[in-house]
N, CA, C and O atoms as a Tinker XYZ file with bonds, in Angstrom:
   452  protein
     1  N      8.188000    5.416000   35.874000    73     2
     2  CA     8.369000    4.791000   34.583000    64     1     3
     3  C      7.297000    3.737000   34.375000    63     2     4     5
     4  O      6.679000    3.174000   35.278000    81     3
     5  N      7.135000    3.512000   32.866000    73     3     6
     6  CA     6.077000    2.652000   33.201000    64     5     7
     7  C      6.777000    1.317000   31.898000    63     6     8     9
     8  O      7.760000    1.642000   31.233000    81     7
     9  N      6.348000    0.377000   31.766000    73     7    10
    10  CA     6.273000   -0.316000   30.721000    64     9    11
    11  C      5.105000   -0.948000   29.552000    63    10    12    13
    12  O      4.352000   -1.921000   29.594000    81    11
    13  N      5.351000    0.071000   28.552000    73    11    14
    14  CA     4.146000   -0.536000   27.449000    64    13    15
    15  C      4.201000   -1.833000   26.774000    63    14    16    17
    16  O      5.140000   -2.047000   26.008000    81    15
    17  N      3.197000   -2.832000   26.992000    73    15    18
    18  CA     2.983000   -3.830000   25.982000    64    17    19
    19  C      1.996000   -3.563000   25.170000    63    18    20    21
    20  O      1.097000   -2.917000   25.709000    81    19
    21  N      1.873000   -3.758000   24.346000    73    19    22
    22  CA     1.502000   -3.564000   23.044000    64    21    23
    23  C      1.164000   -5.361000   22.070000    63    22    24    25
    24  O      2.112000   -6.096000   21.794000    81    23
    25  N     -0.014000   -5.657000   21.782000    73    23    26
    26  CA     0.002000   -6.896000   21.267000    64    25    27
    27  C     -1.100000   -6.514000   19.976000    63    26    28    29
    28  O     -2.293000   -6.245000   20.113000    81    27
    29  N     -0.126000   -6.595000   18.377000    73    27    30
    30  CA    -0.148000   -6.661000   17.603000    64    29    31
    31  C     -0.529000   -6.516000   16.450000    63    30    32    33
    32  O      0.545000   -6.022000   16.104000    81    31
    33  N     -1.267000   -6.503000   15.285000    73    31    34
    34  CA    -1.323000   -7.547000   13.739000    64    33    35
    35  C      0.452000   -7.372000   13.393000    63    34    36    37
    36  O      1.336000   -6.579000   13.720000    81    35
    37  N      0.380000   -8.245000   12.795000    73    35    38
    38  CA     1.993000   -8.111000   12.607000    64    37    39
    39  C      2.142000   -7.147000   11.044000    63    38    40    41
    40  O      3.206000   -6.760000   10.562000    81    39
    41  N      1.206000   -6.993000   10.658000    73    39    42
    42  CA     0.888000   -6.332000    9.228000    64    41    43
    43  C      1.059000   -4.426000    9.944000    63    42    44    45
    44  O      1.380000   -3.414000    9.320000    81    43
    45  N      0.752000   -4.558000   11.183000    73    43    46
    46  CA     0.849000   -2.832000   11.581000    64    45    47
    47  C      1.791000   -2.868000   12.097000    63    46    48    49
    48  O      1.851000   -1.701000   12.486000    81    47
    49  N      2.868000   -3.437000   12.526000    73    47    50
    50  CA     3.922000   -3.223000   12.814000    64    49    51
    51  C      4.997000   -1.886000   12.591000    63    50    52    53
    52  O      5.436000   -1.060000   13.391000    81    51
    53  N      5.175000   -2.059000   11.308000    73    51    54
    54  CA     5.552000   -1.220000   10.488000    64    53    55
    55  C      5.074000    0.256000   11.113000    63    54    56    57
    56  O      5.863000    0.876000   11.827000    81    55
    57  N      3.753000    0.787000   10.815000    73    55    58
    58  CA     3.281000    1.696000   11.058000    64    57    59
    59  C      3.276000    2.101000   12.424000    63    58    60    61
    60  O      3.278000    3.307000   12.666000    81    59
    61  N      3.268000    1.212000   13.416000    73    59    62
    62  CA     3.448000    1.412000   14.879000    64    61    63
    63  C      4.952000    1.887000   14.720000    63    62    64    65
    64  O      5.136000    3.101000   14.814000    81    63
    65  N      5.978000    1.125000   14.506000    73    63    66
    66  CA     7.577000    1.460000   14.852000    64    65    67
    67  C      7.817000    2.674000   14.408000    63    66    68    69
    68  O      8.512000    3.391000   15.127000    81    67
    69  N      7.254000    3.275000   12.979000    73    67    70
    70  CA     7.317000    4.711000   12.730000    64    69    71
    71  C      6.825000    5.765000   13.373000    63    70    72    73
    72  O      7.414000    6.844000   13.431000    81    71
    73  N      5.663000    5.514000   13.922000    73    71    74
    74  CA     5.002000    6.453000   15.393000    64    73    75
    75  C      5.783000    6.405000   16.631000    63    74    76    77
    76  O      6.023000    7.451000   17.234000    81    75
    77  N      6.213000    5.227000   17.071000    73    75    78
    78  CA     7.005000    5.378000   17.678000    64    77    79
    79  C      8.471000    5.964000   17.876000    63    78    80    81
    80  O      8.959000    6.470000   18.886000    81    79
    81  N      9.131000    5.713000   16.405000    73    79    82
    82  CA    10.427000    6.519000   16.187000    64    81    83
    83  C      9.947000    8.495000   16.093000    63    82    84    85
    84  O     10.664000    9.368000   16.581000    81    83
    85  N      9.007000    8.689000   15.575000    73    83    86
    86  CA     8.573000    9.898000   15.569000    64    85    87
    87  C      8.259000   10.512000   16.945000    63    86    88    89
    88  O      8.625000   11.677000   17.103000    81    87
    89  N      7.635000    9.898000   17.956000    73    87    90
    90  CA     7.271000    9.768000   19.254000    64    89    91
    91  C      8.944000   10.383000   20.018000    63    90    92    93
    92  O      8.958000   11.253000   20.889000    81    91
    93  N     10.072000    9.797000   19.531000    73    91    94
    94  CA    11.191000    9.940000   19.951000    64    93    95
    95  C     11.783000    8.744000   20.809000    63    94    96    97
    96  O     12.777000    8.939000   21.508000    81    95
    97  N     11.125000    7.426000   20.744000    73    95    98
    98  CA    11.264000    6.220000   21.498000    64    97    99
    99  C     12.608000    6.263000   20.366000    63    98   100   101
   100  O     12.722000    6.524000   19.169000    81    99
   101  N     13.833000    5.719000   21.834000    73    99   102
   102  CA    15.319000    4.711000   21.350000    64   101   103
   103  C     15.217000    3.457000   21.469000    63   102   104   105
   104  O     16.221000    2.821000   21.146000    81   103
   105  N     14.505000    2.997000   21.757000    73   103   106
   106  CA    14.480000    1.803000   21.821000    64   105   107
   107  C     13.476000    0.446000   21.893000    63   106   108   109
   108  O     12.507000    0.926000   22.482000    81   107
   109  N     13.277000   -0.404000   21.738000    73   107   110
   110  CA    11.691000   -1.434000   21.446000    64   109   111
   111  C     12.273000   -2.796000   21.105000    63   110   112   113
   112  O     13.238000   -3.077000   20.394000    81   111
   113  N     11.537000   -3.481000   21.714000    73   111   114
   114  CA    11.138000   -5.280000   21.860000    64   113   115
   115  C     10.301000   -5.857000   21.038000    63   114   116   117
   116  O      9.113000   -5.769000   21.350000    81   115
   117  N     10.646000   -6.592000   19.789000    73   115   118
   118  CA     9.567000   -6.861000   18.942000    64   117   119
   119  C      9.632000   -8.642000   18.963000    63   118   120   121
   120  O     10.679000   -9.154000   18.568000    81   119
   121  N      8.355000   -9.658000   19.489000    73   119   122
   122  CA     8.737000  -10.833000   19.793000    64   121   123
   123  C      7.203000  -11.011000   19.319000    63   122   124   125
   124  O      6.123000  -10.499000   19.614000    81   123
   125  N      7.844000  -12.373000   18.098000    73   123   126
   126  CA     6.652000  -12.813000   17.543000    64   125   127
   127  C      5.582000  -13.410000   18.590000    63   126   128   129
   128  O      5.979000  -13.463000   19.754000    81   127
   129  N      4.529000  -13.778000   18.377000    73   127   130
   130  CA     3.693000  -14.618000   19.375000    64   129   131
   131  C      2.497000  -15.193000   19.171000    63   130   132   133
   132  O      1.940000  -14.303000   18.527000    81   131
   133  N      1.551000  -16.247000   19.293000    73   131   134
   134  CA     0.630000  -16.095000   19.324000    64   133   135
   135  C     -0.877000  -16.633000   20.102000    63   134   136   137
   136  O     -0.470000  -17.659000   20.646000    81   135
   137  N     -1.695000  -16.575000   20.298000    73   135   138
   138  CA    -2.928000  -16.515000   20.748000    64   137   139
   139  C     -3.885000  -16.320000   20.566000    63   138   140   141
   140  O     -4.138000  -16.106000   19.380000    81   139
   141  N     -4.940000  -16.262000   21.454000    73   139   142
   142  CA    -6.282000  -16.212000   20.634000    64   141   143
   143  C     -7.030000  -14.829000   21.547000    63   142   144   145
   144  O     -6.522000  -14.402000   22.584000    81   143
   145  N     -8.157000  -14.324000   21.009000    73   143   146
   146  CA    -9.324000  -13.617000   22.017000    64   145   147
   147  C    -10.442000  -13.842000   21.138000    63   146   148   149
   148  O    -10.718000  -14.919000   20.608000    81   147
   149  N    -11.066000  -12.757000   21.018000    73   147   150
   150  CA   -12.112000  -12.638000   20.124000    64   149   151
   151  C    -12.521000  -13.624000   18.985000    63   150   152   153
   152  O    -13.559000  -14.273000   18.862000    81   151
   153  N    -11.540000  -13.563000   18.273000    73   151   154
   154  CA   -11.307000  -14.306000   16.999000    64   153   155
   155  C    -11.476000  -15.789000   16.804000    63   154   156   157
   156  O    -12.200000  -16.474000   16.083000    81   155
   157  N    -10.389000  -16.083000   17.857000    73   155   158
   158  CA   -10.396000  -17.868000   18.203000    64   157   159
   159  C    -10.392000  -18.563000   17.368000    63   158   160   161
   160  O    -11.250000  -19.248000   16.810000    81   159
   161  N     -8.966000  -18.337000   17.202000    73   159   162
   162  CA    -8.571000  -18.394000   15.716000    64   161   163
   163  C     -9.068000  -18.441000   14.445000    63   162   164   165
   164  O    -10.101000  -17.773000   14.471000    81   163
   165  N     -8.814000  -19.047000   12.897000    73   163   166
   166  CA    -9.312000  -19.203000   12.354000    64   165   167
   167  C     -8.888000  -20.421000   11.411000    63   166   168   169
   168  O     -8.035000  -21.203000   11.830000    81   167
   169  N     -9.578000  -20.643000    9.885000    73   167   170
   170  CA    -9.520000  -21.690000    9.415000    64   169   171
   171  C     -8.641000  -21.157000    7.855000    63   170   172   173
   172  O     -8.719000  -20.268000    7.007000    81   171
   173  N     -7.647000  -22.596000    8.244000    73   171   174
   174  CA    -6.266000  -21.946000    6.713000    64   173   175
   175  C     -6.355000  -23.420000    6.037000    63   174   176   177
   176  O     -6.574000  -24.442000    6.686000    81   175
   177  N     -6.124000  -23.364000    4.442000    73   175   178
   178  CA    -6.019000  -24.330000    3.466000    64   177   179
   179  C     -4.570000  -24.377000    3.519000    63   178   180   181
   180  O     -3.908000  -23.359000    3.318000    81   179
   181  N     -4.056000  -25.464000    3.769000    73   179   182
   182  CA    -2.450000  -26.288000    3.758000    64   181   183
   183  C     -2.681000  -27.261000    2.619000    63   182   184   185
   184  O     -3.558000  -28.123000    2.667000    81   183
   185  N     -1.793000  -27.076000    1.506000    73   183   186
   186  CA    -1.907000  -28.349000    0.720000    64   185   187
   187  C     -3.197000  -29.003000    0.400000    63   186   188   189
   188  O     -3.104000  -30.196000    0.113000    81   187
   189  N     -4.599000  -28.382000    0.384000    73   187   190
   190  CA    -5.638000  -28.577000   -0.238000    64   189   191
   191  C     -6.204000  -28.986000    1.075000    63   190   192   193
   192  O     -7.283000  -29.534000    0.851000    81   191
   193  N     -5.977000  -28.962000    2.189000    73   191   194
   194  CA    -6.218000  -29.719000    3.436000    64   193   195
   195  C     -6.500000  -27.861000    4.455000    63   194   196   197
   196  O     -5.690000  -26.935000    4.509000    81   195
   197  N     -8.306000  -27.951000    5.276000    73   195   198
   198  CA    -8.242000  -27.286000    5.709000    64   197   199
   199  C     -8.153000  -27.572000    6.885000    63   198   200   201
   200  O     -8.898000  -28.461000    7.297000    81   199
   201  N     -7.068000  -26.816000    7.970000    73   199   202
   202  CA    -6.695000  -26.629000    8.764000    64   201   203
   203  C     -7.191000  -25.797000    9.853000    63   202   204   205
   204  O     -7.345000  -24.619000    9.531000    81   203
   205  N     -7.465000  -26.079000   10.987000    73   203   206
   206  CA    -8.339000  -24.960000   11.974000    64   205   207
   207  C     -6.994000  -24.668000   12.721000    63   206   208   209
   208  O     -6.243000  -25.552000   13.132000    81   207
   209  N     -6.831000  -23.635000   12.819000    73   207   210
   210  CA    -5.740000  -22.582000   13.498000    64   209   211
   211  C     -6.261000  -22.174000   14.731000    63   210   212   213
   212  O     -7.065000  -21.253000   14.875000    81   211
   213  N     -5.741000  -22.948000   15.713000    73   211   214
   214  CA    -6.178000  -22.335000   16.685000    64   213   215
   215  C     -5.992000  -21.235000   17.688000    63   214   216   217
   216  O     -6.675000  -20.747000   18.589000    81   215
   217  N     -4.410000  -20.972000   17.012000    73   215   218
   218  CA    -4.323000  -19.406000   17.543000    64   217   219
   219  C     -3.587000  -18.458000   16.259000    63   218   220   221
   220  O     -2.729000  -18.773000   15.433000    81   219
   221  N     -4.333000  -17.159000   16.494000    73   219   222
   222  CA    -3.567000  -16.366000   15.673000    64   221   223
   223  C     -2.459000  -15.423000   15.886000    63   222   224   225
   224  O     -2.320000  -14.817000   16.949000    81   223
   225  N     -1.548000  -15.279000   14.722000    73   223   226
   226  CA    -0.182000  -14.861000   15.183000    64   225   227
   227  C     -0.091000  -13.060000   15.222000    63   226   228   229
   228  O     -0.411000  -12.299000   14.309000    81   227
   229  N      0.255000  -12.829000   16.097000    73   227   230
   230  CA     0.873000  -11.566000   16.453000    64   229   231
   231  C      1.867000  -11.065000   16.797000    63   230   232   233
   232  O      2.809000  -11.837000   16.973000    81   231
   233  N      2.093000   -9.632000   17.035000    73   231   234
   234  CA     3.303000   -9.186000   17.710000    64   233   235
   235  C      3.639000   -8.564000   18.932000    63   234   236   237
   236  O      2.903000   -7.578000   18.916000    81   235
   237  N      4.062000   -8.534000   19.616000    73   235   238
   238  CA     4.220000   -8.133000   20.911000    64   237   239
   239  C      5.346000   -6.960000   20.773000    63   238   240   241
   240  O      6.535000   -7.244000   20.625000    81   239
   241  N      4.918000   -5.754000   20.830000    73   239   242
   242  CA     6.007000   -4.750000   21.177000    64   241   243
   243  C      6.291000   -4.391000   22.569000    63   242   244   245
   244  O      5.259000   -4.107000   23.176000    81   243
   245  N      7.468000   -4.306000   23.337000    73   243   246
   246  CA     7.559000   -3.754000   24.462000    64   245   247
   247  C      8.608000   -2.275000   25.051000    63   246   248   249
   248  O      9.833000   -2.362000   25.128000    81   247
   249  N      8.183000   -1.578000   25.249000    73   247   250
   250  CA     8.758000   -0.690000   25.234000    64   249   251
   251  C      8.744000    0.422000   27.291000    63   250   252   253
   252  O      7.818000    0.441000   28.102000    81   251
   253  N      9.794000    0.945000   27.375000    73   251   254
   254  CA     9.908000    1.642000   28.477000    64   253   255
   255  C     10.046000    3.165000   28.394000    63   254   256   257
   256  O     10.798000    3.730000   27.600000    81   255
   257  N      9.274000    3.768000   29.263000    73   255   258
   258  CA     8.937000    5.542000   28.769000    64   257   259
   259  C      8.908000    5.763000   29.993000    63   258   260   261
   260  O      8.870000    4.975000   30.938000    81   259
   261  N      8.935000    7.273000   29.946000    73   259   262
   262  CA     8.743000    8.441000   31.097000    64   261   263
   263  C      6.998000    8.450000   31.099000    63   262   264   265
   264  O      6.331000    8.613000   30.077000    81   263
   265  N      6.474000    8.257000   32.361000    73   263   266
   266  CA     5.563000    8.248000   32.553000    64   265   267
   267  C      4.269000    9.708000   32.034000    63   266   268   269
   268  O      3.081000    9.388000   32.000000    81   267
   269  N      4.527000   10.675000   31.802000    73   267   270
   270  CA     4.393000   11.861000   31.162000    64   269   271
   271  C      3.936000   11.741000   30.002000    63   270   272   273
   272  O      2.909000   12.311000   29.634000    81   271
   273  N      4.770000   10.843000   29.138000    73   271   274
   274  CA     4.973000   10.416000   27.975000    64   273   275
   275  C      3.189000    9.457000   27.513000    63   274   276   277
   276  O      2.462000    9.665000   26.542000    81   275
   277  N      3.025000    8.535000   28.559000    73   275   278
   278  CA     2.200000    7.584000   28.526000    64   277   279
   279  C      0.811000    7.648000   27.576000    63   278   280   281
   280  O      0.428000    6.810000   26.760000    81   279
   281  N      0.003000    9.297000   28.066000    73   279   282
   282  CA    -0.959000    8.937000   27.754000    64   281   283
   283  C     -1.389000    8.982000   25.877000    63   282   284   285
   284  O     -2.136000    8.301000   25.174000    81   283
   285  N     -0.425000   10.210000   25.604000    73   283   286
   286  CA    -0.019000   10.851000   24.490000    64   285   287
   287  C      0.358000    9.376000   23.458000    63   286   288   289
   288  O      0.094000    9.183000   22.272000    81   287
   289  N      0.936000    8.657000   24.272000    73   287   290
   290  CA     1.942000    7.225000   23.320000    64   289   291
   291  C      0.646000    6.240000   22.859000    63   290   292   293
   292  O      0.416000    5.674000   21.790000    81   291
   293  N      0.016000    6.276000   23.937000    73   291   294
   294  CA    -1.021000    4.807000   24.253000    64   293   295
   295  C     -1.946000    5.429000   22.805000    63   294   296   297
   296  O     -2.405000    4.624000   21.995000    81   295
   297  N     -2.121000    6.862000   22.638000    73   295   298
   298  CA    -3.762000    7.013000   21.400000    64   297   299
   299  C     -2.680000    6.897000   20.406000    63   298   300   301
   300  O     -3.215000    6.189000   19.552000    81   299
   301  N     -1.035000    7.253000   19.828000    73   299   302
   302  CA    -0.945000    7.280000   18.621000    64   301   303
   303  C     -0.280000    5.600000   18.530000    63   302   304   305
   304  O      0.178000    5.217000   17.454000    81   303
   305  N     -0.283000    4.725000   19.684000    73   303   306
   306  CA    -0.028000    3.291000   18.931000    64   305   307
   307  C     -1.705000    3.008000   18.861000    63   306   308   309
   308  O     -2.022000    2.305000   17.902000    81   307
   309  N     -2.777000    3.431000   19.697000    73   307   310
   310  CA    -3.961000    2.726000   19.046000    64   309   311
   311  C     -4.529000    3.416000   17.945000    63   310   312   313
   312  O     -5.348000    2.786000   17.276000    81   311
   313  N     -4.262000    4.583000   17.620000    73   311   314
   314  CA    -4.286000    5.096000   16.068000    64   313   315
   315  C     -3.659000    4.104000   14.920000    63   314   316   317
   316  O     -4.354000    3.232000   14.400000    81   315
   317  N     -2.518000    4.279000   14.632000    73   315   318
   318  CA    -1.662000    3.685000   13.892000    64   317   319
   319  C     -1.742000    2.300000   13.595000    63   318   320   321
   320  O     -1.338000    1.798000   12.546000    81   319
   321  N     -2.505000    1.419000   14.957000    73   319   322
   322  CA    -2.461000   -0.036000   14.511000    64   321   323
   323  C     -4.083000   -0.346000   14.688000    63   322   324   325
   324  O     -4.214000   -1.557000   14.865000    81   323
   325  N     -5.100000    0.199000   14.698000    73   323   326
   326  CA    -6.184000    0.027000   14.383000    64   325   327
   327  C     -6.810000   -0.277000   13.144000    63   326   328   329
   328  O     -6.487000    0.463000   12.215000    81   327
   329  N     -7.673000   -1.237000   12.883000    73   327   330
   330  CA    -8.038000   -1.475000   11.496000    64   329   331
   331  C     -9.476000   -0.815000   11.772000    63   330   332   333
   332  O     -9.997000    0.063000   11.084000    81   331
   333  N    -10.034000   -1.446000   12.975000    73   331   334
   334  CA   -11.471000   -1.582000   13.449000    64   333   335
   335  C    -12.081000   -2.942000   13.413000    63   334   336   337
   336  O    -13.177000   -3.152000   13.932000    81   335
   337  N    -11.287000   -4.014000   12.715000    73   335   338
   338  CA   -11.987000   -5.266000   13.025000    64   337   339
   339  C    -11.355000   -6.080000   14.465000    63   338   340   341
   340  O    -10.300000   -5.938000   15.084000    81   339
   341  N    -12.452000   -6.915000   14.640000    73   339   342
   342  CA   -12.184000   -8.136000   15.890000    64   341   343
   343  C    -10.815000   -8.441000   15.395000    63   342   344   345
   344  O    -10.638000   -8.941000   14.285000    81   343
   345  N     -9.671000   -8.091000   16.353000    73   343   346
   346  CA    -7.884000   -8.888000   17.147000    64   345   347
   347  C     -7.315000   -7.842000   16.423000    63   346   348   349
   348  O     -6.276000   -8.013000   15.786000    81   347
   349  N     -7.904000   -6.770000   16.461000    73   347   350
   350  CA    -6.505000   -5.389000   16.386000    64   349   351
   351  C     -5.582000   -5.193000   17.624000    63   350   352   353
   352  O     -4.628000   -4.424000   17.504000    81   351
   353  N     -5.826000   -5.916000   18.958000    73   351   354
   354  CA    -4.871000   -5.742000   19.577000    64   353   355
   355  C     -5.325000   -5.673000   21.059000    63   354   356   357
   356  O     -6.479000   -5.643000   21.484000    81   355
   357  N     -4.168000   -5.656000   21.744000    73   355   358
   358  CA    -4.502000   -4.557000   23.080000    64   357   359
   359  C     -3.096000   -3.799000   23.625000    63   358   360   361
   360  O     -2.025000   -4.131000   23.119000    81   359
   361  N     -3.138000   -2.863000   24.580000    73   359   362
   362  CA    -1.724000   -2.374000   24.701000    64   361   363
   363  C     -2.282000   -2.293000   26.370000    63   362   364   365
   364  O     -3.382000   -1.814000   26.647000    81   363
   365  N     -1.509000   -2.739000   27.214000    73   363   366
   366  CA    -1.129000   -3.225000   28.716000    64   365   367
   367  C      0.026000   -2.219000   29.636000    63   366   368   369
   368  O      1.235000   -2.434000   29.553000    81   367
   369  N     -0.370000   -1.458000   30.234000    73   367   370
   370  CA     0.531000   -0.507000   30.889000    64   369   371
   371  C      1.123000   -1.255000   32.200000    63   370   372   373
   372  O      0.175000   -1.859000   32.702000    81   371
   373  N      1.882000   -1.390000   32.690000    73   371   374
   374  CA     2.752000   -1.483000   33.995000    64   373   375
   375  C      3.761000   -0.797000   34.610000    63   374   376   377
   376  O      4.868000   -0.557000   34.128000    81   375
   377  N      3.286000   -0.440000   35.855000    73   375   378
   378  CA     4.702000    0.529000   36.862000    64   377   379
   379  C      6.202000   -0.483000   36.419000    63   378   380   381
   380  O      6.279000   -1.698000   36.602000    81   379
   381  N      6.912000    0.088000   36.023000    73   379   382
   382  CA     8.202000   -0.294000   36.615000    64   381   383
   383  C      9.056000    0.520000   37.888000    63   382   384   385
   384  O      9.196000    1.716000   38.144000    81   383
   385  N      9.482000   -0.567000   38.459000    73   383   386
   386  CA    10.173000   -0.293000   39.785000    64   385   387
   387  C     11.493000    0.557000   39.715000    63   386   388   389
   388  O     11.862000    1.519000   40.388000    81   387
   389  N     12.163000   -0.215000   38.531000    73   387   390
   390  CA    13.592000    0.366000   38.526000    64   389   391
   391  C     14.425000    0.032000   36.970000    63   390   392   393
   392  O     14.068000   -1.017000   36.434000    81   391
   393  N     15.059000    0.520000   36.535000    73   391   394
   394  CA    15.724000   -0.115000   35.054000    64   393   395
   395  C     17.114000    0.314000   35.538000    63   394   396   397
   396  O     17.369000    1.331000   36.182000    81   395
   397  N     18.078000   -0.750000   35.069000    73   395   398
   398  CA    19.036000   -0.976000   34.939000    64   397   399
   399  C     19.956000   -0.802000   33.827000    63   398   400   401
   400  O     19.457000   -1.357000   32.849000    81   399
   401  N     21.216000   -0.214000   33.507000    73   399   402
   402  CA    21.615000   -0.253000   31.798000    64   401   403
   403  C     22.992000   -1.276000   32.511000    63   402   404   405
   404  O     23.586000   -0.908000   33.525000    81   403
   405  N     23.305000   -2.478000   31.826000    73   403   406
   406  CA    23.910000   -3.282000   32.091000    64   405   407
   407  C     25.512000   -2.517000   32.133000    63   406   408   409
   408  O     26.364000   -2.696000   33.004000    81   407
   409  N     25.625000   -1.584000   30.859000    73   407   410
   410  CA    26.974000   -1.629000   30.244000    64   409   411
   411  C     27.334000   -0.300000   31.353000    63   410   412   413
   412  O     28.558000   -0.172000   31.373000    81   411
   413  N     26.901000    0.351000   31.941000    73   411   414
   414  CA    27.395000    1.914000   32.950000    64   413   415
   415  C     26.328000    1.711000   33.932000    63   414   416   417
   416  O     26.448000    2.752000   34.578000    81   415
   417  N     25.207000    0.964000   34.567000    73   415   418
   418  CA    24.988000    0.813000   35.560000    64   417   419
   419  C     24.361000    1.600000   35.762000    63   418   420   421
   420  O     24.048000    1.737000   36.944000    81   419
   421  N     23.829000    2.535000   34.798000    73   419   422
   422  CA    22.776000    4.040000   34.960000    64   421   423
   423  C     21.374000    3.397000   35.614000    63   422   424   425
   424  O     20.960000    2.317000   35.194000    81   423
   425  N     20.679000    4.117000   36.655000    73   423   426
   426  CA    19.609000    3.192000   37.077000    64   425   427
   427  C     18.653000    4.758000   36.625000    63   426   428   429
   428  O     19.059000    5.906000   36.441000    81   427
   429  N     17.607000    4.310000   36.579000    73   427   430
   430  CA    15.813000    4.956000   36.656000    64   429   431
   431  C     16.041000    5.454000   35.344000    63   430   432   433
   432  O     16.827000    4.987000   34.520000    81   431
   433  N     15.150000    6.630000   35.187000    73   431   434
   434  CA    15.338000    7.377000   33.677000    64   433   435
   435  C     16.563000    7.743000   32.859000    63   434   436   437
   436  O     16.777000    8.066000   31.690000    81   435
   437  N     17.273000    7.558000   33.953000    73   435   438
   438  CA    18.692000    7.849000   32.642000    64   437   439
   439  C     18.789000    7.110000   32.091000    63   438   440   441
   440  O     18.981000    7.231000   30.881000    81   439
   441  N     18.719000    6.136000   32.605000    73   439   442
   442  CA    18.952000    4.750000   31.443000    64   441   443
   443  C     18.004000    4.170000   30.848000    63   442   444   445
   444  O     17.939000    2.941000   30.886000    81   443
   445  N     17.279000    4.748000   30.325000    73   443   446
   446  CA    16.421000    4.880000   29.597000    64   445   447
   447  C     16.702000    5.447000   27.733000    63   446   448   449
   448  O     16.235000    5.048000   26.666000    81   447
   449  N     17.667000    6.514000   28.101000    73   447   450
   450  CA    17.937000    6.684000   26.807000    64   449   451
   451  C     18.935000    6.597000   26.143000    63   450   452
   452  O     18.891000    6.817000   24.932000    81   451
């Protein structure tokens, strides 16, 4: 199993969660956030007053799949949330060891869905 992170525009959101429901994903972690890379941040007018932003806001999706699944998932979330400009994102793969379903105690892929 692996675990996808996925970091953001919060404007593709939308379009990611529908690839993903199409994908056949039950389930996803959506937690505002933000930071900087490329961009480093930028500069916003507040009340006639400009403001340097020093980080910009995104979204963090997290999600858990059958490893099979992975490579197929990773091109249609970087399809779907690509603009092509600097802080479209990045998406972060990790092994998971083991998943747990709290409510029946199902461990590895079963509980998964």
């Amino acid at each position: 199993m692996k675990q996808v992170q996925a970091i953001l525009r919060p404007e593709k959101l939308d379009a990611v969660k529908d690839v993903l429901v199409d994908f056949g994903i039950q389930g996803m972690t959506v937690i505002p956030v933000e930071g900087f890379g490329n961009q480093l941040g930028h500069t916003e007018v507040y009340r006639g007053v400009k403001v340097e932003a020093r980080f910009v806001r995104k979204v963090l999706v997290m999600l858990l799949v059958k490893d099979a699944m992975v490579p197929a998932l990773i091109e249609a979330i970087r399809r779907s949330a690509s603009t092509g400009e600097v802080g479209d994102g990045k998406i972060v793969i990790t092994d998971v060891v083991d998943v747990v379903r709290i409510r029946t105690g199902e461990t590895g892929e079963v509980s998964l869905g």
